[in-house]
N, CA, C and O atoms as a GROMACS GRO file, in nm:
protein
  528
    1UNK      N    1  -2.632   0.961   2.916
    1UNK     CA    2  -2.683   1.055   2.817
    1UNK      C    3  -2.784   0.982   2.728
    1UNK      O    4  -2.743   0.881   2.672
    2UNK      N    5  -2.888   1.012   2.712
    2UNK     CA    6  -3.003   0.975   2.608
    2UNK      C    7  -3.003   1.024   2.458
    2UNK      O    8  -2.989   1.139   2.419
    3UNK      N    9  -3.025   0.884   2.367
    3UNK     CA   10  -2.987   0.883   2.286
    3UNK      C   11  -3.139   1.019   2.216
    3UNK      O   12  -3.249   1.029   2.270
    4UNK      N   13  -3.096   1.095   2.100
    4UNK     CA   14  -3.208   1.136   2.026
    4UNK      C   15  -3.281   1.033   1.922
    4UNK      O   16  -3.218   0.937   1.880
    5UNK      N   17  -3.408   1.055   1.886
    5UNK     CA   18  -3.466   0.981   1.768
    5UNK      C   19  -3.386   1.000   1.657
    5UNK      O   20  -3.282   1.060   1.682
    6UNK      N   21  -3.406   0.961   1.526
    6UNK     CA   22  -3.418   1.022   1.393
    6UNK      C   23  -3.492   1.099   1.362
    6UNK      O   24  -3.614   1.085   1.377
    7UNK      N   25  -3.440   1.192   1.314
    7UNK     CA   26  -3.527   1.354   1.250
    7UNK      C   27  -3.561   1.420   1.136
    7UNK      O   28  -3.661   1.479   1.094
    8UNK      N   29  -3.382   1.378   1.074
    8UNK     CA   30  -3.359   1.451   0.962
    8UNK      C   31  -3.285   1.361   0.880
    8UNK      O   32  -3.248   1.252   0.922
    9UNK      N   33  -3.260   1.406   0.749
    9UNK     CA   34  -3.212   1.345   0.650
    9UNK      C   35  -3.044   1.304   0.702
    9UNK      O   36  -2.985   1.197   0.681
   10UNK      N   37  -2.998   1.410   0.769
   10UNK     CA   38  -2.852   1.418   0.821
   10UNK      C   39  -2.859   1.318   0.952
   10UNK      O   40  -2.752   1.316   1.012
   11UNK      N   41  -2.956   1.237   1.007
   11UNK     CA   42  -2.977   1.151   1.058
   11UNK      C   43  -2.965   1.013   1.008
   11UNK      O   44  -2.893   0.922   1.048
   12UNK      N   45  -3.056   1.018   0.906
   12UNK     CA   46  -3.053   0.927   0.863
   12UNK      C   47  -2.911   0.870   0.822
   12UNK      O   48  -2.838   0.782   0.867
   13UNK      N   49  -2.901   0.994   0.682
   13UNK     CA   50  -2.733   0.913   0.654
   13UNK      C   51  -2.597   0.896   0.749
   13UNK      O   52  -2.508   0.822   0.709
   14UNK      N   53  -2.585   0.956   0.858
   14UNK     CA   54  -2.561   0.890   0.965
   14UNK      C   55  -2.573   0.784   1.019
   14UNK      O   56  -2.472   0.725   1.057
   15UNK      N   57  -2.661   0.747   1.033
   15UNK     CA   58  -2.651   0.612   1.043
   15UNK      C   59  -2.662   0.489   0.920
   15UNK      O   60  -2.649   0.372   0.954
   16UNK      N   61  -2.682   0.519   0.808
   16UNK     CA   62  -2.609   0.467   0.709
   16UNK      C   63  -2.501   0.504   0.686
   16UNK      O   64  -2.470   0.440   0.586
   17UNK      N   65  -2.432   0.557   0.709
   17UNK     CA   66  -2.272   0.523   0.695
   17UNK      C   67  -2.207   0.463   0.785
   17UNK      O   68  -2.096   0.415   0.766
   18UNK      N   69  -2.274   0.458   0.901
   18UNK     CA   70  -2.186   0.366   1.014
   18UNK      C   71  -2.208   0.240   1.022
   18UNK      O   72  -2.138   0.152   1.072
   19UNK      N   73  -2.380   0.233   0.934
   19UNK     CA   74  -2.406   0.064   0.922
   19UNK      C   75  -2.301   0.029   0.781
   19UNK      O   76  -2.272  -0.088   0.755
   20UNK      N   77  -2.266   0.109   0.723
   20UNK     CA   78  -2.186   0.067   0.629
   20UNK      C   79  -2.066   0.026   0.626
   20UNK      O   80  -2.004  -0.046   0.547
   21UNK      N   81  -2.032   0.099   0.754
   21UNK     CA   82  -1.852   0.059   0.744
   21UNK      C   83  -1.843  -0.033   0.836
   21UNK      O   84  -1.737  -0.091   0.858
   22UNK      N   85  -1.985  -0.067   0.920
   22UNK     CA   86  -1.960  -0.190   0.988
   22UNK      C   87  -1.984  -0.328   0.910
   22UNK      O   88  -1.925  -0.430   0.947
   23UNK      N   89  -2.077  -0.330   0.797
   23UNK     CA   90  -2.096  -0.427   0.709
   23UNK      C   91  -2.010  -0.445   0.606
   23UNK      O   92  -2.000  -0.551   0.544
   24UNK      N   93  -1.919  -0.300   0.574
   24UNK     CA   94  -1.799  -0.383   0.490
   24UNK      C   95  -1.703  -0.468   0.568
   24UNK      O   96  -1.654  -0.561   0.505
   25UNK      N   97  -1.666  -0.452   0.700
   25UNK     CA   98  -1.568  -0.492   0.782
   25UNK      C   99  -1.587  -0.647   0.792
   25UNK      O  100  -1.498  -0.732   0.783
   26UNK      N  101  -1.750  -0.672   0.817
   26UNK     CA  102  -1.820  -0.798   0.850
   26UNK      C  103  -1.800  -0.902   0.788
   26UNK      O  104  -1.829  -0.900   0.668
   27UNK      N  105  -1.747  -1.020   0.845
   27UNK     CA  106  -1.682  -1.161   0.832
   27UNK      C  107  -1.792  -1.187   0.708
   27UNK      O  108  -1.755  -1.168   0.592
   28UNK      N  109  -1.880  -1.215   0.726
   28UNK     CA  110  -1.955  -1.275   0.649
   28UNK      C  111  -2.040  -1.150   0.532
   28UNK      O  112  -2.006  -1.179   0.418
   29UNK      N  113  -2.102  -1.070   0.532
   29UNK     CA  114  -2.142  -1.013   0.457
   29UNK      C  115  -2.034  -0.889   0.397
   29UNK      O  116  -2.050  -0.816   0.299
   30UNK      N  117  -1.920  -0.895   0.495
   30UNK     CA  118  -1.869  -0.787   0.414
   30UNK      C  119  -1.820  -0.801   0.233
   30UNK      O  120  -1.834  -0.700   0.163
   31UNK      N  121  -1.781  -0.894   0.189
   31UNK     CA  122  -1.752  -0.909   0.042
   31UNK      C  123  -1.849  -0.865  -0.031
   31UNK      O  124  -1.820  -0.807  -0.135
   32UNK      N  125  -2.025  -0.885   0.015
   32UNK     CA  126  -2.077  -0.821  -0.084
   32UNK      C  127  -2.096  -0.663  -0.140
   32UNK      O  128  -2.156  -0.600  -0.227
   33UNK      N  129  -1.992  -0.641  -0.013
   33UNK     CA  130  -1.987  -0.479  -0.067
   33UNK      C  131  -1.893  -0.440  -0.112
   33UNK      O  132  -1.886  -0.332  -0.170
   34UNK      N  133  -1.785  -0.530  -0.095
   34UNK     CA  134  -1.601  -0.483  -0.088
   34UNK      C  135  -1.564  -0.580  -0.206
   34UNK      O  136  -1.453  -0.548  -0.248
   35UNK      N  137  -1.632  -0.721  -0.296
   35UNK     CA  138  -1.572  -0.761  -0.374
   35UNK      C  139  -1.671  -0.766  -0.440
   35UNK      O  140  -1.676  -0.663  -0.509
   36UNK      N  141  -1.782  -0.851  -0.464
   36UNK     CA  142  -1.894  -0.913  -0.526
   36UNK      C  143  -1.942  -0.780  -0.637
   36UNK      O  144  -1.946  -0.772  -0.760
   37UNK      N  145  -1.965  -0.710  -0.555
   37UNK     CA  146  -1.987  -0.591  -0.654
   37UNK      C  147  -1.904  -0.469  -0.609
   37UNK      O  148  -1.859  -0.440  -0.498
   38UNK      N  149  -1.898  -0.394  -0.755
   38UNK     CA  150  -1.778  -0.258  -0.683
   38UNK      C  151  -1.895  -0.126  -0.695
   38UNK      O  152  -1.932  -0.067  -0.797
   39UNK      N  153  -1.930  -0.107  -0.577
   39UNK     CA  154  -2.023  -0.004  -0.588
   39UNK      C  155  -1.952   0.139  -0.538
   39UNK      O  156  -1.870   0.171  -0.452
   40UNK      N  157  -2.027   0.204  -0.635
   40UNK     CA  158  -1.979   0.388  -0.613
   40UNK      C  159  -2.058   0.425  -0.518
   40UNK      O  160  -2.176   0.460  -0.518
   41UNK      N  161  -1.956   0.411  -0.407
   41UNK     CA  162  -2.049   0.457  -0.275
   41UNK      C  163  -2.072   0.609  -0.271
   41UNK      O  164  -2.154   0.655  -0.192
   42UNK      N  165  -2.021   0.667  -0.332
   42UNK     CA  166  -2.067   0.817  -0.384
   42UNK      C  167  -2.211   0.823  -0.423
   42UNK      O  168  -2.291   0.905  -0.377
   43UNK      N  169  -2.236   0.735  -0.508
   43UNK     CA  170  -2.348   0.732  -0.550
   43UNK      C  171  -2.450   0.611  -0.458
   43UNK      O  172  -2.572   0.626  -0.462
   44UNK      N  173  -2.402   0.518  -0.394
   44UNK     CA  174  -2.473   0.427  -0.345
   44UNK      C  175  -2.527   0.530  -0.245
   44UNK      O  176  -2.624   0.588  -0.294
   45UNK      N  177  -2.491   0.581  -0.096
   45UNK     CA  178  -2.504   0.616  -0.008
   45UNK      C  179  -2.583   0.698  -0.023
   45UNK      O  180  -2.659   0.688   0.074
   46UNK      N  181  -2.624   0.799  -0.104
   46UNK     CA  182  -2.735   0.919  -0.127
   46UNK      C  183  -2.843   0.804  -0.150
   46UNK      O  184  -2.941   0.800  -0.075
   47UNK      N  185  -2.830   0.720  -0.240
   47UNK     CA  186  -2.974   0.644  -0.309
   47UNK      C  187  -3.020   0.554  -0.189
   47UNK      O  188  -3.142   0.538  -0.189
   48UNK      N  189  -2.942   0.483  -0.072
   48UNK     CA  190  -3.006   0.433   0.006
   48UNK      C  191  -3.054   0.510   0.109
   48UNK      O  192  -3.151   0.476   0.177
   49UNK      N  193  -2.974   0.639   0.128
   49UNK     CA  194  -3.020   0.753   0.226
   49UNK      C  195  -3.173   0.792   0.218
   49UNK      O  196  -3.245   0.814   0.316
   50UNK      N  197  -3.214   0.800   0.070
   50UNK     CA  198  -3.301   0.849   0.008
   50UNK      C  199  -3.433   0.757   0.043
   50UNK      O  200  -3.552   0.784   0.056
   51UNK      N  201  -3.357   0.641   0.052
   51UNK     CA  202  -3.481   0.478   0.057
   51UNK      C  203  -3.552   0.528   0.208
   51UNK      O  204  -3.674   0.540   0.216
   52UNK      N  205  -3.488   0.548   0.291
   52UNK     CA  206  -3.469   0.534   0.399
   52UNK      C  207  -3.548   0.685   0.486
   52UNK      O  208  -3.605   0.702   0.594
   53UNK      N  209  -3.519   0.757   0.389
   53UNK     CA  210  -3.577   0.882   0.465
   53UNK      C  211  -3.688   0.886   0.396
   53UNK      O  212  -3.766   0.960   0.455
   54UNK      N  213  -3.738   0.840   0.294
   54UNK     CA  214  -3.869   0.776   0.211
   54UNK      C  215  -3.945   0.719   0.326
   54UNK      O  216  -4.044   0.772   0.378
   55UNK      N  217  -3.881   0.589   0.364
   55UNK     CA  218  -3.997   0.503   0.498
   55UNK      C  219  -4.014   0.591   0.635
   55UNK      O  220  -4.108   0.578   0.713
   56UNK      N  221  -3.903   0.683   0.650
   56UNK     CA  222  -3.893   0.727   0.830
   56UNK      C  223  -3.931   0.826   0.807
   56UNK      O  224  -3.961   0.890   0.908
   57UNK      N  225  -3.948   0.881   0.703
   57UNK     CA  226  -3.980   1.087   0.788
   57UNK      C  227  -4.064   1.143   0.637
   57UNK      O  228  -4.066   1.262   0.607
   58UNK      N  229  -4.142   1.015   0.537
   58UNK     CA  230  -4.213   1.063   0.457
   58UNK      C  231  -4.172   1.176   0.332
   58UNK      O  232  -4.237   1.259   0.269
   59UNK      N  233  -4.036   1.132   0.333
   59UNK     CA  234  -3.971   1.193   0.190
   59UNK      C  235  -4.033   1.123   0.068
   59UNK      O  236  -4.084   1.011   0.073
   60UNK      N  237  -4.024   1.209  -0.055
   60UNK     CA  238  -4.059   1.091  -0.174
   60UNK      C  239  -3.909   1.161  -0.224
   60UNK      O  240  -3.913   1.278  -0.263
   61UNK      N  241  -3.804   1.103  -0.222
   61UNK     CA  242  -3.711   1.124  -0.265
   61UNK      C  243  -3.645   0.988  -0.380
   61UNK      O  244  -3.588   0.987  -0.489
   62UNK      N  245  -3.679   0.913  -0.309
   62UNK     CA  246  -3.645   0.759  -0.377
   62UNK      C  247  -3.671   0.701  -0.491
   62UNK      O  248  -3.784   0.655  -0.482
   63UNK      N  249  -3.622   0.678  -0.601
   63UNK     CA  250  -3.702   0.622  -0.727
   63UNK      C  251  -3.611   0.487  -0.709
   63UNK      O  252  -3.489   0.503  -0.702
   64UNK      N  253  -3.655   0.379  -0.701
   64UNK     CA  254  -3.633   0.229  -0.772
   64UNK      C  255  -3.662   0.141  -0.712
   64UNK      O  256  -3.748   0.176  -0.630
   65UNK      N  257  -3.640   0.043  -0.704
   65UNK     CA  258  -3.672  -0.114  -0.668
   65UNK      C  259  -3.564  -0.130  -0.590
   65UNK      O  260  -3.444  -0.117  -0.618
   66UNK      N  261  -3.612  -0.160  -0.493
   66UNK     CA  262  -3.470  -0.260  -0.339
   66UNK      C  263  -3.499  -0.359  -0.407
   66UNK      O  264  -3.384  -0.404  -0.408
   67UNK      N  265  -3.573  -0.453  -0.483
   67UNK     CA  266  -3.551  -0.609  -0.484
   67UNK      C  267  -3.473  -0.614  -0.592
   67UNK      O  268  -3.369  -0.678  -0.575
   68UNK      N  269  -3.490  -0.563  -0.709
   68UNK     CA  270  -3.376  -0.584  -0.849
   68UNK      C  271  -3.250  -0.575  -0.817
   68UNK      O  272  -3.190  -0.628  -0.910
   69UNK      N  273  -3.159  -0.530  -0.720
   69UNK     CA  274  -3.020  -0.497  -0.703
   69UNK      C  275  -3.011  -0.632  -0.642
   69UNK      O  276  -2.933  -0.712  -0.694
   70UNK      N  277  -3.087  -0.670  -0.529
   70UNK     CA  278  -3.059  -0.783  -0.444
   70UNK      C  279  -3.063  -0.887  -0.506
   70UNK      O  280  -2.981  -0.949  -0.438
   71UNK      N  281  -3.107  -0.986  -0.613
   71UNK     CA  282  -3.193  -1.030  -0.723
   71UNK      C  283  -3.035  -1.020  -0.819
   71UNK      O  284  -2.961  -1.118  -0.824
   72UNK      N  285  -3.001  -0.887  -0.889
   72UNK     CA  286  -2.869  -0.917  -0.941
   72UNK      C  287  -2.736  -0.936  -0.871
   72UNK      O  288  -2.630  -0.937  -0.934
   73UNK      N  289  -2.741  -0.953  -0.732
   73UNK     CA  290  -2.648  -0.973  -0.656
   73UNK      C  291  -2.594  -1.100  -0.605
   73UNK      O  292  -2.482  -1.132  -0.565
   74UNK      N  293  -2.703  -1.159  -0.618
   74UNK     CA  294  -2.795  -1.308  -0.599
   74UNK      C  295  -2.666  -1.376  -0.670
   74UNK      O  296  -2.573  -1.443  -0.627
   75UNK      N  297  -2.706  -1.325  -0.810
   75UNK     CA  298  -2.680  -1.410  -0.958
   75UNK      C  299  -2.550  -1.432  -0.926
   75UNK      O  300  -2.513  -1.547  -0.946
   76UNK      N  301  -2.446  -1.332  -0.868
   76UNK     CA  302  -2.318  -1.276  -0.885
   76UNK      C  303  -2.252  -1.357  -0.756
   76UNK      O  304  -2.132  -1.384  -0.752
   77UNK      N  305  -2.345  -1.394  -0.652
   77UNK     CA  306  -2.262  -1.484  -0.537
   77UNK      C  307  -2.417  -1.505  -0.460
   77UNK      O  308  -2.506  -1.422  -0.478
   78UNK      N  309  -2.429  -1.582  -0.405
   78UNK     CA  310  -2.608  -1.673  -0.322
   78UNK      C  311  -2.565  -1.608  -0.214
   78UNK      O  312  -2.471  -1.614  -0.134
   79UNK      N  313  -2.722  -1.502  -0.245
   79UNK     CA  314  -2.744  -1.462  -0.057
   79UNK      C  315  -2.842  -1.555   0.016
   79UNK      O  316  -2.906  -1.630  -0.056
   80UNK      N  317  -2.860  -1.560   0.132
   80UNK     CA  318  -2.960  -1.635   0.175
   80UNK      C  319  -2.990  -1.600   0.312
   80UNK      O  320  -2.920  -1.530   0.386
   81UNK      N  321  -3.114  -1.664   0.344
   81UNK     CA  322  -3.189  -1.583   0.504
   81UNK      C  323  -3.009  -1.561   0.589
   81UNK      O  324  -2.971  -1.447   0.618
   82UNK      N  325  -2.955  -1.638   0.606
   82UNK     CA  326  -2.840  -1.608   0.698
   82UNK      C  327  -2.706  -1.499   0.676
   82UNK      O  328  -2.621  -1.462   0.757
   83UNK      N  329  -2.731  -1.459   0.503
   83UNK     CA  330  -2.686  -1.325   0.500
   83UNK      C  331  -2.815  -1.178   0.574
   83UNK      O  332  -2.791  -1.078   0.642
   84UNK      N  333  -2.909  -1.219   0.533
   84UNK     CA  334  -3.007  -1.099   0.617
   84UNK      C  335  -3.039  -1.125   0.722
   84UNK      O  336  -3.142  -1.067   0.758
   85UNK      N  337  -2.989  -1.196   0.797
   85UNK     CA  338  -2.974  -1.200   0.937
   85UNK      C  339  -2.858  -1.131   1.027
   85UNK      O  340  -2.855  -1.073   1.136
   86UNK      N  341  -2.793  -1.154   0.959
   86UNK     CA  342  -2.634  -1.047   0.962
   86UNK      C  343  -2.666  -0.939   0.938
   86UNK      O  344  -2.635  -0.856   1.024
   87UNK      N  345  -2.740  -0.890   0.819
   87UNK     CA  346  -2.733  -0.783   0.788
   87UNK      C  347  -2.860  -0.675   0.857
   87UNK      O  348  -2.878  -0.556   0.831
   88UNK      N  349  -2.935  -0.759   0.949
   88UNK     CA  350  -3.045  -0.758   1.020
   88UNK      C  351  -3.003  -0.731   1.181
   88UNK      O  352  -3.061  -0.654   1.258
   89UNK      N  353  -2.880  -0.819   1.213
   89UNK     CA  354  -2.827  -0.776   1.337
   89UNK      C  355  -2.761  -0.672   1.356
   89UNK      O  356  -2.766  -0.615   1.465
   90UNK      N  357  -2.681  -0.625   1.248
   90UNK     CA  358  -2.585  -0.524   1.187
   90UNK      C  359  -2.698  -0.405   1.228
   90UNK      O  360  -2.681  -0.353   1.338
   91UNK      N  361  -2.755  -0.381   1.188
   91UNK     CA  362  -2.848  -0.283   1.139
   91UNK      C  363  -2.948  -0.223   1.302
   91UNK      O  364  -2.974  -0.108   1.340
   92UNK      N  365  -2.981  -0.351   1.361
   92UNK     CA  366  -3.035  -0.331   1.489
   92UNK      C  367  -2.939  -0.306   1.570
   92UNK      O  368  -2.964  -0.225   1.659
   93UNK      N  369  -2.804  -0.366   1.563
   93UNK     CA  370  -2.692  -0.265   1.683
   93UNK      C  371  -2.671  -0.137   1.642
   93UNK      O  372  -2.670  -0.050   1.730
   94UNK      N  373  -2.657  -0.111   1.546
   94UNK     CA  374  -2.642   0.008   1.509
   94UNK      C  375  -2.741   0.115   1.559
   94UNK      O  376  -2.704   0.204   1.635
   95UNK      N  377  -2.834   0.107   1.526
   95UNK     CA  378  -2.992   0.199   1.516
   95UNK      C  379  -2.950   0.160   1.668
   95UNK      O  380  -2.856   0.237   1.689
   96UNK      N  381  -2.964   0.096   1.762
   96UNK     CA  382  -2.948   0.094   1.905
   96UNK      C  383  -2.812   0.187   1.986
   96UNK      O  384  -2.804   0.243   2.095
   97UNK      N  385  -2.740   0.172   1.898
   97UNK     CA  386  -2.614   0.246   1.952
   97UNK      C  387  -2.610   0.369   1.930
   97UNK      O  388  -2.569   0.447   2.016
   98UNK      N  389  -2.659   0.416   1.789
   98UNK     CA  390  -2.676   0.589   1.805
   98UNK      C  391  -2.798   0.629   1.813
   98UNK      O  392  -2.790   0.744   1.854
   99UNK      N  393  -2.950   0.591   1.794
   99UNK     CA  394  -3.092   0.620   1.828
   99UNK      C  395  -3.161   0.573   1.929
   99UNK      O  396  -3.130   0.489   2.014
  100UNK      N  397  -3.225   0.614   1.919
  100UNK     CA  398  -3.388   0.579   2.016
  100UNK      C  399  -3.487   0.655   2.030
  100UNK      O  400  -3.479   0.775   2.056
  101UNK      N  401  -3.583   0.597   2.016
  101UNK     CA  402  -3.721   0.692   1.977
  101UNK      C  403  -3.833   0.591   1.881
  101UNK      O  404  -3.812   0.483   1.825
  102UNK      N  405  -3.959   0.675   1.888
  102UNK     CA  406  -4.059   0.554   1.770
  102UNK      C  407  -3.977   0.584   1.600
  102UNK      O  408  -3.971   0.487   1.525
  103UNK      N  409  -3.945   0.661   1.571
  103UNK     CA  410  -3.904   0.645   1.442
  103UNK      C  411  -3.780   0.527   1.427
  103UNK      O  412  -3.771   0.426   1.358
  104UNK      N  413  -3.704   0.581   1.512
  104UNK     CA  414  -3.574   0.446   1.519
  104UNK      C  415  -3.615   0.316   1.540
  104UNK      O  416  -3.549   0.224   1.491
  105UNK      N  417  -3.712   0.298   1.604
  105UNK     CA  418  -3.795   0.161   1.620
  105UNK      C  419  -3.866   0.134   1.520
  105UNK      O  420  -3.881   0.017   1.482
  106UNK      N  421  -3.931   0.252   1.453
  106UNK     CA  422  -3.979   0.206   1.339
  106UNK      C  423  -3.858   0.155   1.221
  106UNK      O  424  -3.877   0.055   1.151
  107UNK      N  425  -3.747   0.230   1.213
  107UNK     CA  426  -3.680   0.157   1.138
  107UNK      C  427  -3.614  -0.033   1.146
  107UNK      O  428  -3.570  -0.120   1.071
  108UNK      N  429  -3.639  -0.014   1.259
  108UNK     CA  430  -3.595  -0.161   1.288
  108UNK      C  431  -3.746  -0.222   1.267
  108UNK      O  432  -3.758  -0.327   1.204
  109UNK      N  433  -3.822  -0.177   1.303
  109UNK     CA  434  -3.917  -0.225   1.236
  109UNK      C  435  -3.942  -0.260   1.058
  109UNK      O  436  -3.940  -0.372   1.007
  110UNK      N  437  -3.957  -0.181   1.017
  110UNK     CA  438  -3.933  -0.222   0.856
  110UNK      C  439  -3.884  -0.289   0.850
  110UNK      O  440  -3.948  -0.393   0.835
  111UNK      N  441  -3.753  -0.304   0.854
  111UNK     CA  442  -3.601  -0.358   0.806
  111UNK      C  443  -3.631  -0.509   0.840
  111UNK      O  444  -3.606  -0.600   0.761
  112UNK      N  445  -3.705  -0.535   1.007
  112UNK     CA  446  -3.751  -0.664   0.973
  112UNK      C  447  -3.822  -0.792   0.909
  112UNK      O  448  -3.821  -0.916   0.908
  113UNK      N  449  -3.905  -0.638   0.839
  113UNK     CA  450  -4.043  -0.663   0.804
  113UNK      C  451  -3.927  -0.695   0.598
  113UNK      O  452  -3.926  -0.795   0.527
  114UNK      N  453  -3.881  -0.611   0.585
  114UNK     CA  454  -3.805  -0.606   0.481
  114UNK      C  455  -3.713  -0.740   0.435
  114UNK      O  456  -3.732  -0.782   0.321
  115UNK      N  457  -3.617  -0.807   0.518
  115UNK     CA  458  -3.522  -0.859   0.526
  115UNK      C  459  -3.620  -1.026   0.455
  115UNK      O  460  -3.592  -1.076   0.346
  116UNK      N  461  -3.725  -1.079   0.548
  116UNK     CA  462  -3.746  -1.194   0.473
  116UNK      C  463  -3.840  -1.204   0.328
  116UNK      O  464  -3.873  -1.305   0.266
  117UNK      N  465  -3.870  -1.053   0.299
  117UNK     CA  466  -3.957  -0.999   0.196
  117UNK      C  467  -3.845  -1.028   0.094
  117UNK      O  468  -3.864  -1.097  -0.006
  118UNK      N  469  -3.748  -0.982   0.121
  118UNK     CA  470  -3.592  -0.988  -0.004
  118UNK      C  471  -3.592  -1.116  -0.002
  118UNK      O  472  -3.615  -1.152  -0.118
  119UNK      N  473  -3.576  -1.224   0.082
  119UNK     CA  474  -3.546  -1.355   0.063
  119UNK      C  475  -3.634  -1.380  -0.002
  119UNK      O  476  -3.602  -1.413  -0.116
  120UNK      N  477  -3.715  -1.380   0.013
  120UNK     CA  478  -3.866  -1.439  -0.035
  120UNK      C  479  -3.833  -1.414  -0.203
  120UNK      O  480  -3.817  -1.511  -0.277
  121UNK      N  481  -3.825  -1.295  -0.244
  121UNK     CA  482  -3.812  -1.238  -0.383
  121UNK      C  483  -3.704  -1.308  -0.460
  121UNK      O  484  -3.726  -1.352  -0.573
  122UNK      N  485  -3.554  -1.324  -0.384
  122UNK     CA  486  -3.454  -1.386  -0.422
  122UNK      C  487  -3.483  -1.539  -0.457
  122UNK      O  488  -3.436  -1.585  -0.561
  123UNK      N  489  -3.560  -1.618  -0.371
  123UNK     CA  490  -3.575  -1.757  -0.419
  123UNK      C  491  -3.681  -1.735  -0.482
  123UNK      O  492  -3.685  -1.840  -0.546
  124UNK      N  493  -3.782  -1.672  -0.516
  124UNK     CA  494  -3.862  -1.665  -0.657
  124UNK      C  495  -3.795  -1.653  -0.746
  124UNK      O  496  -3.802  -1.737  -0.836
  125UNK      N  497  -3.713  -1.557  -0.755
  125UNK     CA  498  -3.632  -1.513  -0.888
  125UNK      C  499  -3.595  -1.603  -0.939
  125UNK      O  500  -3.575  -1.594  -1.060
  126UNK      N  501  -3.567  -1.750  -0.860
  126UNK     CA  502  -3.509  -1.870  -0.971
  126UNK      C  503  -3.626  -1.947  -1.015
  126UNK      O  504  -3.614  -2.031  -1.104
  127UNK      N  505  -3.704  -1.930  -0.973
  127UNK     CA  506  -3.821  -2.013  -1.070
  127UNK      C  507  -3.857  -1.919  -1.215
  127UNK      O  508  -3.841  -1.798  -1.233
  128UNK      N  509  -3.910  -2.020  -1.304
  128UNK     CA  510  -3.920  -2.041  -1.403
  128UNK      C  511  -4.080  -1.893  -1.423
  128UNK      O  512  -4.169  -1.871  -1.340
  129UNK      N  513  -4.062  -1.834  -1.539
  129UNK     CA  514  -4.139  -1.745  -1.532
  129UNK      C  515  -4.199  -1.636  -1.416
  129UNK      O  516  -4.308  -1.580  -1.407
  130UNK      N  517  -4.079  -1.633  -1.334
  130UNK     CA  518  -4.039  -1.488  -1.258
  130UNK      C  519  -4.099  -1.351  -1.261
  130UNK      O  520  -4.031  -1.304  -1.352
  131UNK      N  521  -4.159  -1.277  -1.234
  131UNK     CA  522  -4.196  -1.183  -1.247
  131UNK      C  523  -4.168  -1.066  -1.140
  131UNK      O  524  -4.242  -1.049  -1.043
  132UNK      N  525  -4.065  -0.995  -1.163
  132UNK     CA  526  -4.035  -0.906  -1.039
  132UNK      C  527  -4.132  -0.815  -1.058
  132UNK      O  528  -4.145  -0.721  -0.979
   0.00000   0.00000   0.00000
């Protein structure tokens, strides 16, 4: 059976919730969702849904900054390229296991394009006169 693209918003968060419950489970990155910080996934899951259907299907639904959360998360326990690599593999089995299509590729696209952009931001953030 062939997988469909991404379409719709009900797509999208679909597959953010399954990358989610596979990244809380996850040896290594799961604490930053399950201890490090206690996030209202009530409220988390719409706002990243929102990020997300922003880049894939040209919503302007999204208001804020992906780097400030990552940046105060930082402070709270050190992420580093080998947490977004996890969270980079996470993300590409996923999008592989329930999509396929150019939009789903495009999301793995971003996300790659994304992942060392956050690092990058995170080890600025400790130098001296910072400017997010």
């Amino acid at each position: 059976m062939s997988k469909a693209d991404i379409s719709s918003r009900a797509d999208v968060l679909y597959l953010i919730e399954r990358f989610y419950t596979k990244a809380k489970a996850d040896e290594l990155i799961g604490s930053f969702f399950t201890e490090v910080v206690q996030l209202d996934w009530d409220h988390h899951i719409p706002v990243i849904t929102d990020f997300w259907t922003s880049i894939l299907l040209g919503t302007v639904r999204y208001e804020g900054n992906p780097i400030s959360p990552h940046i105060s998360l930082h402070k709270k326990k050190t992420l580093t390229a080998l947490h977004f690599e996890r969270w980079l593999d996470l993300w590409e089995a996923n999008l592989k296991e329930h999509f396929a299509g150019p939009i789903a590729e495009e999301a793995l696209r971003r996300a790659k394009m994304m992942a060392p952009m956050i690092v990058y931001k995170i080890e600025q953030s400790e130098s001296p006169g910072f400017i997010q």
